[in-house]
Backbone bond lengths (Angstrom), bond angles and torsions (degrees), N, CA, C in turn:
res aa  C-N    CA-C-N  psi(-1)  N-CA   C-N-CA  omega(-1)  CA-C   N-CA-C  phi
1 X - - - 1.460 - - 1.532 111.32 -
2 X 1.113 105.78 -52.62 1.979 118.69 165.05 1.359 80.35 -24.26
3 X 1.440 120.11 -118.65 1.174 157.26 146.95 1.683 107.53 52.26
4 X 1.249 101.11 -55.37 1.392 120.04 178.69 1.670 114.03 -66.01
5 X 1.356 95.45 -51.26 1.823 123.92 -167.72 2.127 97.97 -65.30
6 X 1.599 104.62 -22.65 1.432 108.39 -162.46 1.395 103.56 -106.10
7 X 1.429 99.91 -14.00 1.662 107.74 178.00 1.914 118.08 -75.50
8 X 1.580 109.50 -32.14 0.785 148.87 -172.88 1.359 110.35 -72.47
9 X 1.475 119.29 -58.78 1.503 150.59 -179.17 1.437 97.70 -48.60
10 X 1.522 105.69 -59.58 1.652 121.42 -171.42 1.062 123.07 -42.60
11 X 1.484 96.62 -63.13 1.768 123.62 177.86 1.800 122.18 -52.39
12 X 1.369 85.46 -38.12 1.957 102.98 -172.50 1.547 82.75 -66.58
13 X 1.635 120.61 -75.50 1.344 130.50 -172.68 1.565 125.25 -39.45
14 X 0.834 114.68 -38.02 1.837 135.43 -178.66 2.106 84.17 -77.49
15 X 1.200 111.44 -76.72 1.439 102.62 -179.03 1.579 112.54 -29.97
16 X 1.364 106.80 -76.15 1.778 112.04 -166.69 1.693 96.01 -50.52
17 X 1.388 124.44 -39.82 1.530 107.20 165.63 1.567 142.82 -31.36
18 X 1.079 91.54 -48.77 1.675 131.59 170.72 1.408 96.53 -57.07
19 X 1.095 124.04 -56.48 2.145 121.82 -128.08 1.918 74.85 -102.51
20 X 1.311 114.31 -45.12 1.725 107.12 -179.07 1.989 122.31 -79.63
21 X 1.450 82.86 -14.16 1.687 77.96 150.57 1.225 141.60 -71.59
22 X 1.632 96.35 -36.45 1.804 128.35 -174.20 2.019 101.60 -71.51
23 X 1.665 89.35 -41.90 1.873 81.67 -174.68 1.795 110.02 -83.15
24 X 0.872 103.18 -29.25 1.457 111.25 -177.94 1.702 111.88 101.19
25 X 1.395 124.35 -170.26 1.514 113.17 -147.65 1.853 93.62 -74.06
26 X 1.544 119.77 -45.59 1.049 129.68 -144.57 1.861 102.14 -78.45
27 X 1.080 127.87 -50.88 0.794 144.77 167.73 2.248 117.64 -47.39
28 X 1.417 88.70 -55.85 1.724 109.73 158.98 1.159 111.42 -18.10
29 X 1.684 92.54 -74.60 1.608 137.05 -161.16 1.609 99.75 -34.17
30 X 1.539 100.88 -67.84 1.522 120.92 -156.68 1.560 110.75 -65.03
31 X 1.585 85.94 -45.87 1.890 96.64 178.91 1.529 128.91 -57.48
32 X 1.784 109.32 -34.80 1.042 145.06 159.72 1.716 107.27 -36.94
33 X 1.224 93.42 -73.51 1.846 109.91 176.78 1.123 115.63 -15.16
34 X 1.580 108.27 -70.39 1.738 128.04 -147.72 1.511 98.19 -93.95
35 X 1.563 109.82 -23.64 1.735 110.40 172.37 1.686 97.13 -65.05
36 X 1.284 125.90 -57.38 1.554 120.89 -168.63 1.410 97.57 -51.22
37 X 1.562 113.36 -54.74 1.299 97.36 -163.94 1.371 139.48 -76.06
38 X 1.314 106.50 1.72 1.466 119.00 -178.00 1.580 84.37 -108.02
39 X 0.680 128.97 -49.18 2.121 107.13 -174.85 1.052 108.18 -88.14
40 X 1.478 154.57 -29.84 1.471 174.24 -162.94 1.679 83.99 -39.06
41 X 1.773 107.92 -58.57 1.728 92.00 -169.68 1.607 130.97 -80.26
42 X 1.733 97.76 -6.19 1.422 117.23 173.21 2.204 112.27 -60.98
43 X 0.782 115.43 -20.07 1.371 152.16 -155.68 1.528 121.28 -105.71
44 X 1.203 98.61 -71.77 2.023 109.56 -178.64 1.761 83.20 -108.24
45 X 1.326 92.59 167.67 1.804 125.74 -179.30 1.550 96.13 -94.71
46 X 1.561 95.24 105.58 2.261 83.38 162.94 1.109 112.42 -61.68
47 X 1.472 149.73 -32.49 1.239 160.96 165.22 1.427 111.19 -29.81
48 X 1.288 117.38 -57.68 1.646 129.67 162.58 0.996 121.69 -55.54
49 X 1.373 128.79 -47.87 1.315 140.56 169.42 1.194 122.21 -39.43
50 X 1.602 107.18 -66.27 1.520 112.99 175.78 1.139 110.68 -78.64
51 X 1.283 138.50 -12.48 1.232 152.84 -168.04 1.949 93.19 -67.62
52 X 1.759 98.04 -77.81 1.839 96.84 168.48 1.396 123.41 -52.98
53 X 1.239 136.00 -29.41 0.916 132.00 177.64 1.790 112.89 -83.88
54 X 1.213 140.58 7.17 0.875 133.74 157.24 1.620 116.74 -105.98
55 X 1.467 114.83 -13.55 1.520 110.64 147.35 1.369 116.63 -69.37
56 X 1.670 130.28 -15.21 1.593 100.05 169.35 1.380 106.41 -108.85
57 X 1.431 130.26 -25.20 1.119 120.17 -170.93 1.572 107.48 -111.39
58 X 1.296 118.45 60.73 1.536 124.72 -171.07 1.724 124.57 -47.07
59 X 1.537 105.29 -28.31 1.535 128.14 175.18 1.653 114.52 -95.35
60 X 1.387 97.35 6.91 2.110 89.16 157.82 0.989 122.44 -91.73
61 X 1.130 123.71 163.92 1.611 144.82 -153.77 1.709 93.31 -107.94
62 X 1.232 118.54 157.03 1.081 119.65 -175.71 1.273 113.73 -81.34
63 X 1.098 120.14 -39.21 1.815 112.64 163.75 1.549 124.94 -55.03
64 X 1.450 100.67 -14.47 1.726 108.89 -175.20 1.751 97.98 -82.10
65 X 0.857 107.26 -25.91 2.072 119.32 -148.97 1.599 71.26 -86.94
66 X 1.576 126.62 -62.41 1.508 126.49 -145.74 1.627 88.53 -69.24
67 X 1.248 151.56 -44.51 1.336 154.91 138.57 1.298 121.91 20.29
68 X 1.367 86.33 -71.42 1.416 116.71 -177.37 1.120 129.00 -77.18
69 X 1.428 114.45 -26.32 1.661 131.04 -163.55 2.007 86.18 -109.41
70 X 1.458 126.42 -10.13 1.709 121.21 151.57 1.551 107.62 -80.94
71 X 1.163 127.91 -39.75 1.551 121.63 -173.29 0.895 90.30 -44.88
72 X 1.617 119.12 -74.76 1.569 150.99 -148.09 1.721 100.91 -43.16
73 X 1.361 118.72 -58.60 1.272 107.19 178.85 1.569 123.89 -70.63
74 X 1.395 110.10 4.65 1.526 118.71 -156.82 1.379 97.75 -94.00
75 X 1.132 87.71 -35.83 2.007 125.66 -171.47 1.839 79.15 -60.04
76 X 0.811 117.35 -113.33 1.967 145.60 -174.86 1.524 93.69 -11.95
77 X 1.253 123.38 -59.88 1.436 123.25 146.88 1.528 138.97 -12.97
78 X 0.912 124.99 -65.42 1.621 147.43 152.77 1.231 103.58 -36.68
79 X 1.701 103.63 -87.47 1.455 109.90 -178.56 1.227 118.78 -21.05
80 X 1.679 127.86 -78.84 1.541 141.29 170.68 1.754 102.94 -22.52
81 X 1.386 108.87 -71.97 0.964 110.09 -156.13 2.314 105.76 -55.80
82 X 1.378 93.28 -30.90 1.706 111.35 172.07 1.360 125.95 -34.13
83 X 1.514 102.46 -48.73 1.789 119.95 -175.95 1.104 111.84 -39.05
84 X 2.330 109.07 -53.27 1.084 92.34 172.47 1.446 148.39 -63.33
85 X 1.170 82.45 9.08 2.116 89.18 -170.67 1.676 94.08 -111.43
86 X 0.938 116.68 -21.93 1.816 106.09 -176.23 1.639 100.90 -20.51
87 X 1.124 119.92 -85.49 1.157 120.20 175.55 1.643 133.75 -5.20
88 X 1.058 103.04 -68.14 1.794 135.80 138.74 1.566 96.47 3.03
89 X 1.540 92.69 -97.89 1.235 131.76 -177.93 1.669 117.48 -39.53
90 X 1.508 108.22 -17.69 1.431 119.18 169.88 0.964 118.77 -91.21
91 X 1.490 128.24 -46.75 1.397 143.47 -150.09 1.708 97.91 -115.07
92 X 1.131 106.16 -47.55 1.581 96.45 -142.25 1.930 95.01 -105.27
93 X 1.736 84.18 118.93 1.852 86.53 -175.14 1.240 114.56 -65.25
94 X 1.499 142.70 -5.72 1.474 143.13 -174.11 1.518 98.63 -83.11
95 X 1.770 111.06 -33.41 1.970 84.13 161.68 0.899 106.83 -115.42
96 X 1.981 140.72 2.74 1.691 123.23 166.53 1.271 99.01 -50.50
97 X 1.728 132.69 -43.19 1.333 134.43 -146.67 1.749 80.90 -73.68
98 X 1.202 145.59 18.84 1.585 99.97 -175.41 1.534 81.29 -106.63
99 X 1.194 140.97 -0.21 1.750 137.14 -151.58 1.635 89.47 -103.71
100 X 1.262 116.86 128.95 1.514 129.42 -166.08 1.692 96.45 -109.70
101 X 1.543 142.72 123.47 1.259 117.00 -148.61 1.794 77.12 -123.13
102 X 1.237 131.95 135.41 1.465 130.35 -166.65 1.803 87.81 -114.26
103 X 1.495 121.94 124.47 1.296 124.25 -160.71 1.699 129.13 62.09
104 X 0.501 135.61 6.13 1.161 140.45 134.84 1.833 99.96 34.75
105 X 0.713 128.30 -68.14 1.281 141.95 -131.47 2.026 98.20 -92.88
106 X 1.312 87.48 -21.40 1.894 98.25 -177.18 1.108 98.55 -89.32
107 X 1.731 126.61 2.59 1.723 122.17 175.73 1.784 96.76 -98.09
108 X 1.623 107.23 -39.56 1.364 96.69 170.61 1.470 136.66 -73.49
109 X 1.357 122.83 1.12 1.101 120.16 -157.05 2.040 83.99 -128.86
110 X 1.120 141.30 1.88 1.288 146.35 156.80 1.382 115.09 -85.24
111 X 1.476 105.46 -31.06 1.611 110.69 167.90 1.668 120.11 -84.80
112 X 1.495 122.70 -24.66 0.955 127.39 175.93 1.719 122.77 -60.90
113 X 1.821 83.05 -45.24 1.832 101.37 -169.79 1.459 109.50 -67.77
114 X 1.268 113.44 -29.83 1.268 148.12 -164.65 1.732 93.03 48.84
115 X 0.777 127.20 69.80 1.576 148.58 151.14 1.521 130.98 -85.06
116 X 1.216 134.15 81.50 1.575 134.57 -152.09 1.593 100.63 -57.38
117 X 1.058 118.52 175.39 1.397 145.61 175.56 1.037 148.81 -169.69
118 X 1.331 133.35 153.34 1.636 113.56 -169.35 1.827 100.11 -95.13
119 X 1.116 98.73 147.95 1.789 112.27 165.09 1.316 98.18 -106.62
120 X 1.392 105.62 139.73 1.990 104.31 -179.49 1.885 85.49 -129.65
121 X 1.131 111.37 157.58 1.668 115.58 171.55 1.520 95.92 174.37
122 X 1.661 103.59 -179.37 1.627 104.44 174.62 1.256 96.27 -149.28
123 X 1.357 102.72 -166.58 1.747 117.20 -155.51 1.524 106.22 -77.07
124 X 1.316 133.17 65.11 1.341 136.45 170.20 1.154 118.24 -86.85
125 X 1.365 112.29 132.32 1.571 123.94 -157.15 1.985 112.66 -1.77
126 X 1.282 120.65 -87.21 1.578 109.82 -171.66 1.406 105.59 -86.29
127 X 1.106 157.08 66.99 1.037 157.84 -133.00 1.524 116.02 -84.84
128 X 1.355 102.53 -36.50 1.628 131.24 -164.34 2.032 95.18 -75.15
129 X 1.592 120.54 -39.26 1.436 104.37 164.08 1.507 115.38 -43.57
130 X 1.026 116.78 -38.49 1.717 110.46 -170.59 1.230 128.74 -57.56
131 X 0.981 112.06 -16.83 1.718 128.45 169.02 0.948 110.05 -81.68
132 X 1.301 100.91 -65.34 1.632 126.59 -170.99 1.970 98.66 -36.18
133 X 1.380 112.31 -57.30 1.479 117.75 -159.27 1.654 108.84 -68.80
134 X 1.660 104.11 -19.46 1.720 119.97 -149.34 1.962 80.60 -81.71
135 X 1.963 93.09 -58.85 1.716 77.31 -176.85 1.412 142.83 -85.05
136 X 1.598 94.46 11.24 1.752 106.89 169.79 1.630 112.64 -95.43
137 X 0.916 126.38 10.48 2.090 152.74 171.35 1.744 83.51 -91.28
138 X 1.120 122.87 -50.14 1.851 104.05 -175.93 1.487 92.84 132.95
139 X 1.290 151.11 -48.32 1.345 164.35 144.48 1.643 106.07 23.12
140 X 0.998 121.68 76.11 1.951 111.48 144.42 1.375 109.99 -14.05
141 X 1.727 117.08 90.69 1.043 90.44 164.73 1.615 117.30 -125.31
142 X 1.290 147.10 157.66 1.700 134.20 165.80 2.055 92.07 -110.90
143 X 1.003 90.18 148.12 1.763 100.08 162.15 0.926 133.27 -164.68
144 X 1.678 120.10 135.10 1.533 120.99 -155.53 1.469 115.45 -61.58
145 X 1.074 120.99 163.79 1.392 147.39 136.37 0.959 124.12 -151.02
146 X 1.601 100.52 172.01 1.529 137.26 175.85 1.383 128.01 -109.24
147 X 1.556 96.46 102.33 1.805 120.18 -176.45 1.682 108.53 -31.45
148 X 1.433 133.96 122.85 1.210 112.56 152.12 1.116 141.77 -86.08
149 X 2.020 114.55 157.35 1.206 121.47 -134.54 1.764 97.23 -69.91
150 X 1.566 108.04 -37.04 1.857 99.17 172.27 1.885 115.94 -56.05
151 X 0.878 126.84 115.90 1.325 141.66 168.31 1.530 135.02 -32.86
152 X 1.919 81.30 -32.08 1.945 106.32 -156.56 1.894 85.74 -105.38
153 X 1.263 125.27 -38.87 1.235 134.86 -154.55 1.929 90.76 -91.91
154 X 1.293 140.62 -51.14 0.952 133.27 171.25 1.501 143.32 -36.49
155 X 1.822 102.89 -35.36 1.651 106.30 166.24 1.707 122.05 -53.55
156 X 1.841 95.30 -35.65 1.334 102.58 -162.66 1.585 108.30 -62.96
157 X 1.664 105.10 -53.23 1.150 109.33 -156.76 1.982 104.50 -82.47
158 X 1.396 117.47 6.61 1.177 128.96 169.65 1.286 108.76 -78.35
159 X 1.480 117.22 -32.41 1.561 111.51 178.68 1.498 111.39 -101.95
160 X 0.952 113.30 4.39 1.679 123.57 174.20 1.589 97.29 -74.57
161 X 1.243 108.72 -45.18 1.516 115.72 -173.45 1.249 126.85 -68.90
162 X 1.684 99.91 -49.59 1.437 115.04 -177.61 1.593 101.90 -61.71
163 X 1.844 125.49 -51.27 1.057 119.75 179.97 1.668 127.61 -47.26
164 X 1.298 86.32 -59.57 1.962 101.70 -169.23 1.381 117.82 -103.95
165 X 1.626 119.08 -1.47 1.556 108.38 -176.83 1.246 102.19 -132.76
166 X 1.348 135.76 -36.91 1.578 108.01 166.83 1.851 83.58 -156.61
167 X 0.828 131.08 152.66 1.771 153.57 -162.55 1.589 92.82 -88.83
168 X 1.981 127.06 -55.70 1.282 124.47 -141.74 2.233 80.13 -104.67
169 X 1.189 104.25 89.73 1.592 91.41 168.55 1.763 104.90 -107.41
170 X 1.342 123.99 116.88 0.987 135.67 136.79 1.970 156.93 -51.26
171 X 1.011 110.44 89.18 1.274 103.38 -162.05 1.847 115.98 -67.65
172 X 1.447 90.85 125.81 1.842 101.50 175.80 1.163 105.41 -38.76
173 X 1.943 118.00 131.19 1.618 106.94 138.58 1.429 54.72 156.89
174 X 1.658 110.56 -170.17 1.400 149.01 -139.47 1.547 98.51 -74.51
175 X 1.436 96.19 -58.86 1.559 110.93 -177.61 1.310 118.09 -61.33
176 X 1.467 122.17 -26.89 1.288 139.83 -175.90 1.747 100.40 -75.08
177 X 1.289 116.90 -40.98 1.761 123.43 -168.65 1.682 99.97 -75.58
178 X 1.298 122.48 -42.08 1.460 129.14 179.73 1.663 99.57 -65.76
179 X 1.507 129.15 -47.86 1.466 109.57 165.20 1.663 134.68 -100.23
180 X 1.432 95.91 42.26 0.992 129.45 167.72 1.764 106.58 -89.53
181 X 0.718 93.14 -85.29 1.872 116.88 166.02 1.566 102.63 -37.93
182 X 0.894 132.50 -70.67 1.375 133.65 158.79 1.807 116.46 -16.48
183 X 1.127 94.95 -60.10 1.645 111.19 -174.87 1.669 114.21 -73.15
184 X 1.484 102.87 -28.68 1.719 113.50 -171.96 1.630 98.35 -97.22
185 X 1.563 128.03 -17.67 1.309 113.35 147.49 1.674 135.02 -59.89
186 X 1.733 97.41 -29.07 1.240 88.70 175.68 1.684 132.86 -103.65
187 X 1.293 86.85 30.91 1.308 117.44 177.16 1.583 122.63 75.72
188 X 1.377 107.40 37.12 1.342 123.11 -173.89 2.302 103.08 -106.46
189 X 1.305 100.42 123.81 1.240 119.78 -174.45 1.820 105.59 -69.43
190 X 1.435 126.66 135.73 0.974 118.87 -173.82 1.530 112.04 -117.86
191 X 1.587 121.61 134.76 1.462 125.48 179.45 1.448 106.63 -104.98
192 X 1.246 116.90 122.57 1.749 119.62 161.23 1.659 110.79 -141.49
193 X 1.003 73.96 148.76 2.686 89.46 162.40 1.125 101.82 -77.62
194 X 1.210 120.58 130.65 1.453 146.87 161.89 1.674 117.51 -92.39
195 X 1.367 96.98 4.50 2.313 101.37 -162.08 0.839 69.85 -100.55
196 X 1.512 164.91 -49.14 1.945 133.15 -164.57 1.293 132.38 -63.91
197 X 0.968 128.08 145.96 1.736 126.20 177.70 1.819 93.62 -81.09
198 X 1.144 101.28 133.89 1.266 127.03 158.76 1.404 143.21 -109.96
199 X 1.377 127.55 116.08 1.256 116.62 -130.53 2.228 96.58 -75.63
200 X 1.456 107.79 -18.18 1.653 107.71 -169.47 1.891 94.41 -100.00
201 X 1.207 106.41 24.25 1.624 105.17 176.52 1.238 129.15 -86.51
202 X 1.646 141.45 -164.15 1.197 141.59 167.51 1.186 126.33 -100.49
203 X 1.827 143.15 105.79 0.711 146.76 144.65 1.522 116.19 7.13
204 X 1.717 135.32 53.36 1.215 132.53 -159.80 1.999 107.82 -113.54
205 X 1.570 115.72 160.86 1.636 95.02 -164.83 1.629 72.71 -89.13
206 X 1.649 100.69 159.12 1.589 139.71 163.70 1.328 106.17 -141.21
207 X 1.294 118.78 111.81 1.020 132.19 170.64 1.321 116.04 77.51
208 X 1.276 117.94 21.59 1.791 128.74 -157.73 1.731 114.97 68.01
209 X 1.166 96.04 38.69 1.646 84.74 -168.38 1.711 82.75 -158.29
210 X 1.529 96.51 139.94 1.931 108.56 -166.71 1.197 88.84 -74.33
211 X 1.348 130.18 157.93 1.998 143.12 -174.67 1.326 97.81 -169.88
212 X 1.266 128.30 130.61 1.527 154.73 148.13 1.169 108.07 -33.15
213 X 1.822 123.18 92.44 0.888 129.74 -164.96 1.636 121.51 -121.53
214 X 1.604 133.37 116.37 1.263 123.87 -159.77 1.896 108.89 -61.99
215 X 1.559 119.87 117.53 1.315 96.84 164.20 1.375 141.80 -104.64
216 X 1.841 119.39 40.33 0.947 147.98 170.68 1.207 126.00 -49.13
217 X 1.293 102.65 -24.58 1.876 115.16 160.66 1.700 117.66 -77.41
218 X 1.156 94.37 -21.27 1.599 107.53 178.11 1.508 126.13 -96.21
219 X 0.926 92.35 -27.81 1.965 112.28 -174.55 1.695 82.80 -72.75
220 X 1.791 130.54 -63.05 1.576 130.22 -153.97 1.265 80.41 -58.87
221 X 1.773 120.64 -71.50 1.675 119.49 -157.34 1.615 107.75 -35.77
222 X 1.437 135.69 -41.78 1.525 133.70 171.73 1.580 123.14 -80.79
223 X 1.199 102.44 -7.81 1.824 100.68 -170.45 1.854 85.12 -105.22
224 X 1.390 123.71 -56.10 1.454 120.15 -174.75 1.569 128.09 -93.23
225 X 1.377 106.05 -20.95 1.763 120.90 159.30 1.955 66.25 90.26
226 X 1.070 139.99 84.36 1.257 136.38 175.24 1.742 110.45 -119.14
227 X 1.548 122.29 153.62 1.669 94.23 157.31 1.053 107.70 -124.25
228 X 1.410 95.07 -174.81 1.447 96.23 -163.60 1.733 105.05 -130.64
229 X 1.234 122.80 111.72 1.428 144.21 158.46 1.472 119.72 -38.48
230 X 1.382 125.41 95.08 1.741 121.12 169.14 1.457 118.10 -81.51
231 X 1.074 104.55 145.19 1.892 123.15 -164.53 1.223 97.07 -107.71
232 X 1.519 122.04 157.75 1.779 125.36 155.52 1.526 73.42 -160.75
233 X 1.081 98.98 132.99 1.908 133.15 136.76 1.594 127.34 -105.47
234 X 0.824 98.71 132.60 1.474 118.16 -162.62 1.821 117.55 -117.17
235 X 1.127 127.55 123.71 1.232 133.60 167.26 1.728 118.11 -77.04
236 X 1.046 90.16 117.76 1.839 98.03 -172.93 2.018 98.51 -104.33
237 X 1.461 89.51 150.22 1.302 127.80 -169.82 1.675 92.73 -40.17
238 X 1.900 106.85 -58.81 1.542 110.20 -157.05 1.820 104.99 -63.21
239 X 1.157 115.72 4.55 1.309 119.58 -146.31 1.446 147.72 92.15
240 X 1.582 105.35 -15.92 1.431 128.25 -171.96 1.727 105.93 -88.85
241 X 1.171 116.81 167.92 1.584 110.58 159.40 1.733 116.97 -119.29
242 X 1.375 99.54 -166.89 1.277 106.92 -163.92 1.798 107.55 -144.66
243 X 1.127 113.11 115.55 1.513 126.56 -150.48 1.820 95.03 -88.21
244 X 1.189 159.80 109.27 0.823 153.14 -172.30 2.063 100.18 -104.57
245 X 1.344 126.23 111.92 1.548 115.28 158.90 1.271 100.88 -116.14
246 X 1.461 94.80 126.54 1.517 117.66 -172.22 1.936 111.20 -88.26
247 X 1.207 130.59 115.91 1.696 127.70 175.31 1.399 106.62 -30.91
248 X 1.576 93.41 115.94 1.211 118.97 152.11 1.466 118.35 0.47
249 X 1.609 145.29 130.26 1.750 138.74 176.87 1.992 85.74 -118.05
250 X 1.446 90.63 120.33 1.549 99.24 150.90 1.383 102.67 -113.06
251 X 1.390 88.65 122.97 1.428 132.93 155.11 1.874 129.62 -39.21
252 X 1.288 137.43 102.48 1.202 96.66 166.10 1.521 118.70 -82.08
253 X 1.687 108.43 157.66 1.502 109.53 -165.82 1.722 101.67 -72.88
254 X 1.536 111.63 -20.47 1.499 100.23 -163.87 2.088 105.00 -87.91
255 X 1.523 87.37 0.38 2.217 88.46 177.31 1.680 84.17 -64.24
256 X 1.423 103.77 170.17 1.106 157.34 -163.61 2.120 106.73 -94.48
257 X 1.508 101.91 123.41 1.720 87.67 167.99 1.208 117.37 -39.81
258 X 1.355 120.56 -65.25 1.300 146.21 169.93 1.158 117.33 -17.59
259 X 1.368 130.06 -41.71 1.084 162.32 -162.67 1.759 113.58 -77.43
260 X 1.399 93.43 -85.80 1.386 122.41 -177.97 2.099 90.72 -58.27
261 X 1.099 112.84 -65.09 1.808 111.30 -173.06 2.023 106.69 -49.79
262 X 1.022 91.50 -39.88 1.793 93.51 166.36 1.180 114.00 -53.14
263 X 1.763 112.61 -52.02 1.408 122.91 -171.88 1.642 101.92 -48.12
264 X 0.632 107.75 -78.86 2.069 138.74 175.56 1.497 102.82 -40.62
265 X 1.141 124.48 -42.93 1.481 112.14 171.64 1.687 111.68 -72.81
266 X 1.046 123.56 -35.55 1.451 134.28 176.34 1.857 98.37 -54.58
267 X 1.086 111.64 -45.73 1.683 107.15 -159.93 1.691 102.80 -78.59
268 X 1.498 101.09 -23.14 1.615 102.56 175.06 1.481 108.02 -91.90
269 X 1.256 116.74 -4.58 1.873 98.22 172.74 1.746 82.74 -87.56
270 X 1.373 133.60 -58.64 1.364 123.66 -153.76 1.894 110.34 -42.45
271 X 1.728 107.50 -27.63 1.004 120.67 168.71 1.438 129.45 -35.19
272 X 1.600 75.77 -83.98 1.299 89.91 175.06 1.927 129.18 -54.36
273 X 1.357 112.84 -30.36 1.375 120.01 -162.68 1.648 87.25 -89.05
274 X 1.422 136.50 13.34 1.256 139.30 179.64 2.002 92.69 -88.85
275 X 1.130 93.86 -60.56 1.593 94.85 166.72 1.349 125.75 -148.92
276 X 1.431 122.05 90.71 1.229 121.81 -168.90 1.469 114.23 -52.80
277 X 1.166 113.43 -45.21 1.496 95.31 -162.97 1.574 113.22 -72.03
278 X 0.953 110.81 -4.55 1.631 98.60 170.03 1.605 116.05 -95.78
279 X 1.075 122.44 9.48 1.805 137.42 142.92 1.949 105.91 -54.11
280 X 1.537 75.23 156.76 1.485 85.20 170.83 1.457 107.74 -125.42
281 X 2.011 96.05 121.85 1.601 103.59 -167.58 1.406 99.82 -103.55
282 X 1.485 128.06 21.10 1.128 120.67 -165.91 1.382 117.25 -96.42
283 X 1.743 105.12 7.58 1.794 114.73 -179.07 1.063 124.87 -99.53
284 X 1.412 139.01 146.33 1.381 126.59 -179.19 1.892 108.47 -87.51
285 X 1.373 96.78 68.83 1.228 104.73 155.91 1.490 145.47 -17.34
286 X 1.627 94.25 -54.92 1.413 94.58 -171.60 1.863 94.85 -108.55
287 X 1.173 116.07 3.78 1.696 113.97 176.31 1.768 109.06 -9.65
């Protein structure tokens, strides 16, 4: 039955590939939108939705949340329609120029020292530039992900990645943390999301509320005395974004996992509550 549901997935996806190549990004963009948002609820649980969003934003009004939960699909929208331009976005300066890079200078001076580091960030609207920008600065970089659950749809967007957004992609889970370590010996800097629940994580508060939290940013900060660099990308009005690298956090080695993963969850709610709707509320976060 999977099987069927992924066969289906492929075909729709491979199509809208096609139809947003033919219109071009801007056009994509828009069409993209109103497709998320009219199927977006066929798909995710509104129940969940508002469900997370009233653990972080407990004082919105229900017209504010419904707001947010239209950006939100408008947002997911874009993105999709984006992939096809990754490429674009590598090569071609008429859309590198739309990516606004805020510090700049903490990508050159991580590449200079050649000193590894962790990048921590989460799934904010285009998410996949953030790599993309870290390893075109010159940066060693590997960064996790998570395989998708369609089978047929996963090769593609595995080589979308490997090509145009970062070369060293690593897949999450056990095996993924051992060449992790591997990669941060050889002095290669590592990027992952920290906003997912993870099922081998720490019981840490998000949002005042305990969530399955990866502490792989915390384990390097005590095994390598390493820091770790926070990201936000941002979707701007004109269409372009805005690359935010946040100063370097040294760590002390003698804090606590517990500690340091609190730290790091705090900087991703401030994130997020910068602009929710370009978060993704469509996870069961706090499962």
């Amino acid at each position: 039955m999977h099987n069927i549901k992924y066969i289906f997935q492929y075909f729709g996806i491979i199509f809208l590939f096609f139809l947003y190549r033919l219109l071009g990004l801007k056009f994509s963009s828009i069409l993209s939108s109103y497709i998320f948002l009219l199927l977006g609820k066929f798909f995710r649980s509104k129940n969940l939705i508002k469900k997370n969003l009233k653990r972080a934003l407990p004082n919105s009004s229900d017209s504010e949340l419904k707001t947010i939960i239209k950006n939100m699909w408008f947002n997911y929208g874009k993105i999709l329609s984006e992939y096809m331009y990754i490429k674009n976005f590598r090569e071609d300066p008429n859309y590198s120029n739309k990516i606004i890079i805020d510090n700049q200078n903490i990508l050159e001076k991580i590449k200079l020292e050649e000193k590894p580091v962790i990048f921590v960030s989460g799934h904010f609207n285009n998410f996949e530039l953030m790599a993309m920008i870290i390893e075109k600065s010159g940066v060693n970089l590997a960064t996790v992900y998570r395989p998708l659950n369609n089978k047929f749809l996963n090769p593609i967007m595995e080589n979308i990645r490997k090509k145009y957004i970062c070369k060293n992609q690593i897949k999450k889970g056990i095996s993924g943390t051992r060449q992790l370590l591997q990669c941060f010996k050889k002095k290669t800097s590592i990027a992952l999301m920290i906003d997912q629940r993870v099922s081998e994580g720490l019981r840490c508060k998000f949002f005042n509320e305990d969530a399955y939290t990866t502490t792989i940013p915390a384990q390097f900060v005590k095994k390598f005395n390493t820091e770790i660099v926070p990201l936000y990308i941002e979707r701007l009005k004109d269409g372009g974004f805005k690359l935010k690298i946040h100063n370097p956090i040294t760590f002390n080695r003698d804090e606590s996992i517990e500690s340091i993963t609190l730290h790091l969850n705090k900087i991703i709610e401030d994130m997020i509550l910068k602009n929710p709707e370009q978060w993704i509320w469509t996870h069961n976060r706090w499962k």
